[in-house]
C-alpha positions in Angstrom: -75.3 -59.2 -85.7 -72.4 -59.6 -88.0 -72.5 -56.3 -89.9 -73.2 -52.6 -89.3 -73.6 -50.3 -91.8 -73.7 -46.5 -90.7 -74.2 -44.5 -93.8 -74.1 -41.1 -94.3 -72.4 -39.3 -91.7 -71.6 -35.6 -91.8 -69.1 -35.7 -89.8 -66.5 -38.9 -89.2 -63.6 -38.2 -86.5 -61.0 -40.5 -87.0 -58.4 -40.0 -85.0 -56.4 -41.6 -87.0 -52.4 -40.3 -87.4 -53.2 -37.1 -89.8 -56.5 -36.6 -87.3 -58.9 -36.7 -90.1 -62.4 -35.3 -89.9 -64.4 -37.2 -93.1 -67.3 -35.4 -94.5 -70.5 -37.6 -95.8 -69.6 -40.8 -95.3 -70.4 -44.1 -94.8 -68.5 -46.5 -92.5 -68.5 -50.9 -92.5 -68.8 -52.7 -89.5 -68.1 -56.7 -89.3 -67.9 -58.6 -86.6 -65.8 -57.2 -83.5 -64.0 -54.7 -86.0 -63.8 -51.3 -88.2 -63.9 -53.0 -91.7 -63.9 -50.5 -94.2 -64.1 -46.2 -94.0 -64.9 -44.7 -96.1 -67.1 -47.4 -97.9 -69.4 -47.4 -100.8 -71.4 -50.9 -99.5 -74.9 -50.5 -99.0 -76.3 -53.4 -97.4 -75.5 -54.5 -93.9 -77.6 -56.7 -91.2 -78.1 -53.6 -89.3 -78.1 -49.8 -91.4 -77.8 -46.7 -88.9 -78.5 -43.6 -91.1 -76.0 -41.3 -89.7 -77.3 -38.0 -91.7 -76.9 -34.7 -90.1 -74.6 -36.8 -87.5 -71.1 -37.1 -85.5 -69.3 -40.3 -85.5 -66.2 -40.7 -83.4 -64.3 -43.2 -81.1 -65.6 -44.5 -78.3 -64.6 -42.2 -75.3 -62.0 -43.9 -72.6 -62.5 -43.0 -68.8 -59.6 -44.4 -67.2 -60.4 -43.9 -63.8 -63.2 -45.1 -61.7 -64.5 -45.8 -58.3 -67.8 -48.3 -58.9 -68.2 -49.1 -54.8 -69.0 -45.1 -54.1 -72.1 -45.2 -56.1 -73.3 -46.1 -53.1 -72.1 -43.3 -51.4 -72.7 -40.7 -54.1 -73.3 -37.1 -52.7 -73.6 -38.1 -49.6 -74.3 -35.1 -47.6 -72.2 -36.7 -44.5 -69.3 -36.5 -47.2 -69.7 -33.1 -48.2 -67.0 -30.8 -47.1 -65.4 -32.7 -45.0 -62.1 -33.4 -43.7 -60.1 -36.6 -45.0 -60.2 -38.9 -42.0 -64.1 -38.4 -41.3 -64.8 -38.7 -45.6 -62.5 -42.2 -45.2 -64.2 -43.1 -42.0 -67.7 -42.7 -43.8 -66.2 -44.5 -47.2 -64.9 -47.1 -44.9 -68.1 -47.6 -42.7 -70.5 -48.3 -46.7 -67.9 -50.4 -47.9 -68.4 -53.2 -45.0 -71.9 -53.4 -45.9 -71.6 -54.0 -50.0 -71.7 -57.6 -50.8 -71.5 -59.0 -54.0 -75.3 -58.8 -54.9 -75.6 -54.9 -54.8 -72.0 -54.4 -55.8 -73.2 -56.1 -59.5 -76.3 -53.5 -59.6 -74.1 -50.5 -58.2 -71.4 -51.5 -61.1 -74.4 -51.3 -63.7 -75.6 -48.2 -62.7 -71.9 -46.8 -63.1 -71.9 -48.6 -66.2 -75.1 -47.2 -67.8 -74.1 -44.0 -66.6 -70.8 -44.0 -68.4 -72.1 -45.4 -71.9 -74.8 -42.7 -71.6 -72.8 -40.0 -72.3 -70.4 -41.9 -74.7 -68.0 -43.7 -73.0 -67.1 -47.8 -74.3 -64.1 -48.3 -72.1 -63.6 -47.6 -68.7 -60.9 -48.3 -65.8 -62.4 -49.3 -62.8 -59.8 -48.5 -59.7 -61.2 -51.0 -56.8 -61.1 -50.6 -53.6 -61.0 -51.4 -50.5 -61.1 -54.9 -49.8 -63.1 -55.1 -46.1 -62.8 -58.7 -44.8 -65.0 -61.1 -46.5 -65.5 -59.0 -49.3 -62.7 -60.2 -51.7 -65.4 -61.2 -55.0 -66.9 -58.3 -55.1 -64.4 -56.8 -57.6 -66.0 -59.9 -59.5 -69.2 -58.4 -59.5 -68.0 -55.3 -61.3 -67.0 -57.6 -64.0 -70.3 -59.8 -64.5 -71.4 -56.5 -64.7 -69.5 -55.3 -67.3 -69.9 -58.4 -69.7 -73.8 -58.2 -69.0 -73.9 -54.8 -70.0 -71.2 -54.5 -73.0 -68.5 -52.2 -71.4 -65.2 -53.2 -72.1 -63.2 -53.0 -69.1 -59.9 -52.6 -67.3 -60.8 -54.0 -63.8 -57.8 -52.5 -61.4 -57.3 -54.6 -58.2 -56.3 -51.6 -55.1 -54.8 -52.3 -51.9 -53.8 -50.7 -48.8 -51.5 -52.8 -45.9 -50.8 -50.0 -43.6 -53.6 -49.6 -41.0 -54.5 -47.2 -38.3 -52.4 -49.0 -36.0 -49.1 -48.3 -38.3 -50.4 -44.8 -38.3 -52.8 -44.7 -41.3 -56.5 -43.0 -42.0 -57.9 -46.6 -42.7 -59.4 -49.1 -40.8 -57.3 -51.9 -39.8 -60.0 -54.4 -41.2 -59.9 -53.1 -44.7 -56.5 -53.4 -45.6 -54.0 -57.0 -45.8 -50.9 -58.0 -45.2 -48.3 -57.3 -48.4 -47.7 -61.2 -48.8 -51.6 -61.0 -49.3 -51.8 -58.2 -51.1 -49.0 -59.8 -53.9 -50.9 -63.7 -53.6 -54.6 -61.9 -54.1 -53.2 -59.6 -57.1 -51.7 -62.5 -58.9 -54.8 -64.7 -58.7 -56.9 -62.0 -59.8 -54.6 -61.4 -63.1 -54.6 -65.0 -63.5 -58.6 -65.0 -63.9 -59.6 -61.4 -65.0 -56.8 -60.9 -67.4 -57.4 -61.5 -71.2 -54.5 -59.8 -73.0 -55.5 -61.0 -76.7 -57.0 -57.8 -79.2 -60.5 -56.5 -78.7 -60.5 -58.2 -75.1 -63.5 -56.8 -73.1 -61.9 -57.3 -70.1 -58.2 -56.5 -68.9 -57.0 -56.2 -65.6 -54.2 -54.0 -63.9 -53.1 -54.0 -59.5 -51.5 -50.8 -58.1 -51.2 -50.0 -54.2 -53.8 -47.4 -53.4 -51.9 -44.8 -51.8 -48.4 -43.8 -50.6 -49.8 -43.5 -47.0 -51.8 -46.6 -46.5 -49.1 -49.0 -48.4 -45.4 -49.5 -48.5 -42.3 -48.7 -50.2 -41.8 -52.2 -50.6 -45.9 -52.8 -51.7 -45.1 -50.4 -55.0 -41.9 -52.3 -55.4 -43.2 -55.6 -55.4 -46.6 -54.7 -57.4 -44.8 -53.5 -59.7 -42.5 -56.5 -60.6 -45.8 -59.1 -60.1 -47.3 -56.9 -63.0 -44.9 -56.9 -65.3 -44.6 -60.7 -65.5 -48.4 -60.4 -67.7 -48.3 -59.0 -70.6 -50.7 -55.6 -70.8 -51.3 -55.6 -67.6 -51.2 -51.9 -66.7 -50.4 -50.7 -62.8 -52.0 -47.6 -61.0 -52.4 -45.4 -58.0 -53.1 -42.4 -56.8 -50.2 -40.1 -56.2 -49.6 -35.8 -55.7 -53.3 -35.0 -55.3 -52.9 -32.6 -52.3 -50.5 -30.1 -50.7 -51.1 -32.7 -47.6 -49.9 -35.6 -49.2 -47.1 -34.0 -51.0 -46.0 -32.7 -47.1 -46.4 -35.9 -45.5 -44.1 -38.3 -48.0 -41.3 -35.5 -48.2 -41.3 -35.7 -44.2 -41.4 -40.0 -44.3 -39.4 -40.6 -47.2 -37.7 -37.4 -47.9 -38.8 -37.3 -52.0 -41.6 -36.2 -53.8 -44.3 -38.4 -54.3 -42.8 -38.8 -58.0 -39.5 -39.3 -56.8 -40.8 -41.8 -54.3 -42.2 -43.7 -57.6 -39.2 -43.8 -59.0 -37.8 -45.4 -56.5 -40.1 -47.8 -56.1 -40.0 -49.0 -60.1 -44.0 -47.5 -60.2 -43.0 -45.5 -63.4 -43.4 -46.5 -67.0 -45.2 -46.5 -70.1 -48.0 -49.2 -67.9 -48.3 -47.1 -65.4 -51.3 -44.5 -64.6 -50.3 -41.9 -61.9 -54.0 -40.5 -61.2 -54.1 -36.8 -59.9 -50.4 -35.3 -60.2 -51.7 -31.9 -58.9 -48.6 -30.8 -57.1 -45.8 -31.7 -59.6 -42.2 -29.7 -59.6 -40.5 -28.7 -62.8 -38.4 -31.9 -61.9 -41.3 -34.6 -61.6 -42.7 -33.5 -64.9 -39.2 -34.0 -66.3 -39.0 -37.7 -64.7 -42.9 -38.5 -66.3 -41.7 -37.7 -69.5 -38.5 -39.3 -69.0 -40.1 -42.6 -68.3 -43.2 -42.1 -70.5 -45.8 -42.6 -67.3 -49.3 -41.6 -68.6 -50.9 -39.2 -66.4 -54.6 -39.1 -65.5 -56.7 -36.2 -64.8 -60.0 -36.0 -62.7 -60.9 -32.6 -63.8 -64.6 -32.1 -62.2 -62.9 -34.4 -59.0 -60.2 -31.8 -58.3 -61.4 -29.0 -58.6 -64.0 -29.5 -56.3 -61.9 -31.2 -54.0 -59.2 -29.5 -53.9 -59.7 -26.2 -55.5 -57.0 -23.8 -55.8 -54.3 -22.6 -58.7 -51.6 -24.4 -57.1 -53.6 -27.3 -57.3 -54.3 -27.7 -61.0 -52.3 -30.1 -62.0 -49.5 -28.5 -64.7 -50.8 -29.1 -67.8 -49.4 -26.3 -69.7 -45.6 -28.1 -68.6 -47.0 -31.8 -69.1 -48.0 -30.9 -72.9 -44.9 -29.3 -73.6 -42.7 -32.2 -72.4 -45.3 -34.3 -74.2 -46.7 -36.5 -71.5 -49.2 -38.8 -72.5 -52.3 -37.6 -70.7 -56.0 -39.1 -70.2 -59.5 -38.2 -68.3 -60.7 -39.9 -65.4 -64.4 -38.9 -64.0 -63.4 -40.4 -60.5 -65.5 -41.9 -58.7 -69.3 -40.9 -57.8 -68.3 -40.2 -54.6 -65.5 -37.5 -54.7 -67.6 -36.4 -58.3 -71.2 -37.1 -57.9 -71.4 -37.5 -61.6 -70.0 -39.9 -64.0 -70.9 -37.7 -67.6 -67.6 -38.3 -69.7 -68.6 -35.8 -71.8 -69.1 -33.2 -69.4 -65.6 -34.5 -67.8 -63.7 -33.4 -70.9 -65.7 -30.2 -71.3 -64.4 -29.0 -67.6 -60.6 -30.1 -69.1 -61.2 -27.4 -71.6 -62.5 -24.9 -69.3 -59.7 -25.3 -65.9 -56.9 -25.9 -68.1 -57.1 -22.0 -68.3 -57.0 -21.4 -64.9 -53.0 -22.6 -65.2 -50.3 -19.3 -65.6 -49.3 -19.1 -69.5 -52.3 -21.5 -71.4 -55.2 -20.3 -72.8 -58.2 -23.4 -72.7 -57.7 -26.4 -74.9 -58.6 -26.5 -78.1 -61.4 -29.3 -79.0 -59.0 -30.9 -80.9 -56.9 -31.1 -78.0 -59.2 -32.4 -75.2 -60.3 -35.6 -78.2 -56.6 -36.7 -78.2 -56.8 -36.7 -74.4 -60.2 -38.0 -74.3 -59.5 -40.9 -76.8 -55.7 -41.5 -77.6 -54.5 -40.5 -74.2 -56.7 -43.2 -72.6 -56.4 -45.8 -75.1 -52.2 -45.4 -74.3 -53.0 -45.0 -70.9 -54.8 -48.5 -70.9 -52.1 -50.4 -72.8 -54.4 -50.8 -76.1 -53.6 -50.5 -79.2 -56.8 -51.7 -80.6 -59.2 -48.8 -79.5 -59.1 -45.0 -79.3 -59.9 -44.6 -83.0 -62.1 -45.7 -86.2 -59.5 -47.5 -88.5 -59.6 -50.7 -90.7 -58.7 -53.5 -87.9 -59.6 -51.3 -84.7 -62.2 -52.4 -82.1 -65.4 -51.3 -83.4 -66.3 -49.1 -80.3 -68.2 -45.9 -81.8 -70.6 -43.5 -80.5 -72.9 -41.2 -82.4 -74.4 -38.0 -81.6 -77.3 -36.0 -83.4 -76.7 -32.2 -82.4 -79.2 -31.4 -85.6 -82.7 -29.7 -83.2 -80.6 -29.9 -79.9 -80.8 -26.4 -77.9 -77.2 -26.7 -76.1 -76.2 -26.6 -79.7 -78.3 -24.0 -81.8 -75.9 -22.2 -83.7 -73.3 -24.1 -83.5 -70.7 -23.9 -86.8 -68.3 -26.4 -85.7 -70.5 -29.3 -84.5 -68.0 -32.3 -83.9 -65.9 -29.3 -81.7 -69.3 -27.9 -80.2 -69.5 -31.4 -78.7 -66.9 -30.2 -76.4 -67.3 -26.4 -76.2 -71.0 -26.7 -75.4 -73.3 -28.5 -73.1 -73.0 -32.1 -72.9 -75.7 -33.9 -75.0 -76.5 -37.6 -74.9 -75.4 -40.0 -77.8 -77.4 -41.3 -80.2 -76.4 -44.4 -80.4 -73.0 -46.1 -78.8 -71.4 -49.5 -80.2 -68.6 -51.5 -78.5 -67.3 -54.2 -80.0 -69.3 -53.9 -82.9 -72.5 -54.4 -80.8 -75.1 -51.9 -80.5 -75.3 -51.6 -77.0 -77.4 -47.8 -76.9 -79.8 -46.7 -79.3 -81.9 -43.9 -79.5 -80.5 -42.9 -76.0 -81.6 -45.9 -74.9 -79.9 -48.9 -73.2 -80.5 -52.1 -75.3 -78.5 -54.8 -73.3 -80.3 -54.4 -69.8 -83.9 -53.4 -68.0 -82.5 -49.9 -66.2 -85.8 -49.3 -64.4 -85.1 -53.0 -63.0 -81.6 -52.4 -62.3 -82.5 -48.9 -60.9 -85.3 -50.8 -58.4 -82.3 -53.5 -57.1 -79.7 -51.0 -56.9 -82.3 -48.7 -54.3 -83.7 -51.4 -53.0 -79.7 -52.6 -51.7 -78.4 -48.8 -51.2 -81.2 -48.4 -48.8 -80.2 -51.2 -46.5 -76.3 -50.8 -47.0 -77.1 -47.0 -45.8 -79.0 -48.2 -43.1 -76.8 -50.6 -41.8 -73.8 -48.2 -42.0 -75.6 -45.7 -39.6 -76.2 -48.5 -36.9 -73.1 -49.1 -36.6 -71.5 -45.4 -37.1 -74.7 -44.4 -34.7 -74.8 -41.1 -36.9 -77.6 -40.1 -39.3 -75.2 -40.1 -43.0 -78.4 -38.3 -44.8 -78.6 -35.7 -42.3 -78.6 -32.1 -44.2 -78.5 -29.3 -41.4 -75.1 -30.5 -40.8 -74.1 -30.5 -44.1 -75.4 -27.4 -44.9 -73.2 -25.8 -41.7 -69.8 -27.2 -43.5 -70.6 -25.5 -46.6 -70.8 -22.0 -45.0 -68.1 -22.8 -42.6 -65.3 -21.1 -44.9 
């Protein structure tokens, strides 16, 4: 449809440069883009009646793991130490071809749009032999279902045999790693506005690539315009231990270094940052991205809250990340940004975010983060990505005064309706661009055997609970 009319909403969030919150009214949709807000037009190919509703931007999740849906709270996973958790990850990845990764990558898709989000990052990895076009399936996935998308292409070259946690098979030679990233930019990459698909490259880790690997990635990157780089950097005491003893820097430092910081660059985690490394992010304007619900489960303890407090004050452009399903076990946006809120009090000096706050994150902070200028908020000539909720009879909301801040202070509640690129792609909490109970049947149908075939060859029962059930209590 060419036009969308959504009349009559209580509340409009902007997000526009004064942050306006519009009160009763309506808002034109043509084509791919915001067209007119408010407007006084009536008539429209499609007419949403928004009364007693919240309008706002499109959420942005801008980090992602779609392969560990199929390893998603995996009780041989649960409280476990990092070489046996990698060894597992490893052992499902072999078995994913490109079939089940397309259902796995609409199940993480639905998931996402289900509780509000239009654009997501997808961070991929690892690349086991033979498996090179199965990042392509994440992307068929993406145009079949509507998201837009930032497809990342990972990479690891340092093996167990150079001293790494991963699997020799999985990762590739750095000529490979900088002849595979090109090609990939050359035929994911669409850099024009309201492009549903972008693409970015970023080593993985500072552990399982080299110096040289950030160096070089970095340079190969910047010769495409919007592509964005990212990795995965200061997550864990551990880490932060082992590149002072290799390299003798922080992991920030070590960025530096290596060129990896900048205004296209996502450093995901950042958990263990000095006074000093916040100073450099700000410096160079590299967006950091938090995985809130990740973290603290992972790797729960005050020092290990990344410092927010400091981040904001040197203003640091910061976005959410959900993670992915294996390290999170959910992939509810909304429910990401509500847990900002809550552990950003758990830092020494801040009280929790205001709503306010955790929007610009949620929204602006991802669209910056993702090198777009065309999302993040509802403005004449911005993407038309929207999503709706209906708080009005809800239970997690009774009461609530505020309702476009309750969003955030109470319970996450499904959208009404979400529309990216000016197509409605949920309505009436229901997805309108694919069968889920078919996709739910093929992605099952593959996890089963993908499961199954991992055991063989691990010769270890991955679903077995007593053992699990030990680790927890262990402590």
């Amino acid at each position: 449809m060419s036009s969308i009319l959504i009349k009559n909403a209580e509340y409009l969030v902007t997000m526009n440069k004064k942050r306006e919150i519009l009160r009763n009214v309506s808002c034109l949709i043509e084509n791919q883009q915001i067209k007119e807000i408010p407007t006084r037009k009536n008539q429209a190919d499609k007419i949403i009646d928004a009364s007693g509703m919240i309008v706002l931007p499109g959420f942005i999740n801008t980090h992602l793991h779609t392969p560990q849906v199929f390893h998603r709270h995996c009780p041989a996973q649960q409280n476990k130490p990092i070489d046996e958790w990698i060894e597992i990850t490893t052992s499902i990845n072999r078995e994913i071809d490109e079939e089940a990764m397309y259902y796995g990558a609409l199940v993480c898709f639905a998931e996402l749009i289900s509780s509000g989000v239009t654009t997501t990052a997808d961070y991929f990895y690892p690349f086991p032999k033979r498996r090179e076009k199965n990042i392509f399936s994440t992307i068929k996935a993406a145009l079949d279902i509507g998201i837009r998308l930032t497809s990342i292409r990972g990479s690891m070259s340092v093996g167990q045999k150079d001293g790494s946690r991963y699997a020799d098979d999985i990762v590739e030679t750095s000529q490979e790693i900088l002849h595979r990233s090109e090609d990939f930019i050359k035929k994911a990459h669409n850099s024009s506005p309201y492009s549903q698909i972008r693409a970015g490259v970023g080593p993985c880790l500072p552990f399982a690539s080299t110096e040289d690997d950030f160096r070089q990635v970095a340079k190969l990157a910047r010769k495409y315009p919007r592509v964005i780089l990212q990795t995965h950097i200061a997550e864990s005491l551990w880490e932060v231990n082992y590149i002072k003893e290799k390299f003798g820097v922080t992991p920030i430092k070590l960025m530096k270094k290596t060129g990896f910081l900048g205004s296209d660059v996502g450093l995901t985690h950042c958990n263990v940052c000095s006074q000093e490394d916040v100073e450099l992010l700000a410096k160079t304007k590299t967006n950091v991205i938090l995985t809130p619900v990740c973290n603290t489960r992972n790797v729960a303890d005050d020092n290990l809250i990344a410092p927010l407090d400091q981040m904001m004050k040197k203003k640091i452009n910061i976005s959410i990340g959900t993670d992915g399903p294996a390290s999170n076990d959910s992939l509810n946006f909304l429910e990401e940004m509500r847990y900002l809120r809550v552990v950003s009090a758990g830092k020494l000096g801040m009280n929790y975010l205001m709503p306010s706050k955790v929007f610009d994150i949620g929204l602006l902070g991802g669209a910056i983060t993702l090198n777009r200028n065309d999302i993040g908020g509802i403005e004449p000539q911005k993407a038309a990505d929207l999503v709706i909720f209906n708080p009005e009879k809800k239970l997690e909301h009774a009461g609530a005064v505020n309702k476009w801040a309750a969003l955030i202070s109470c319970q996450a509640i499904k959208p009404e309706y979400v529309i990216i690129n000016g197509r409605i792609i949920l309505e009436k909490e229901e997805i309108k661009t694919i069968n889920i109970s078919k996709i739910l049947t093929k992605f099952l149908e593959a996890h089963s055997k993908i499961i199954e075939r991992a055991q063989k060859k691990l010769k270890r029962n991955l679903y077995e609970y007593s053992s699990w059930e030990k680790a927890i209590w262990k402590r």
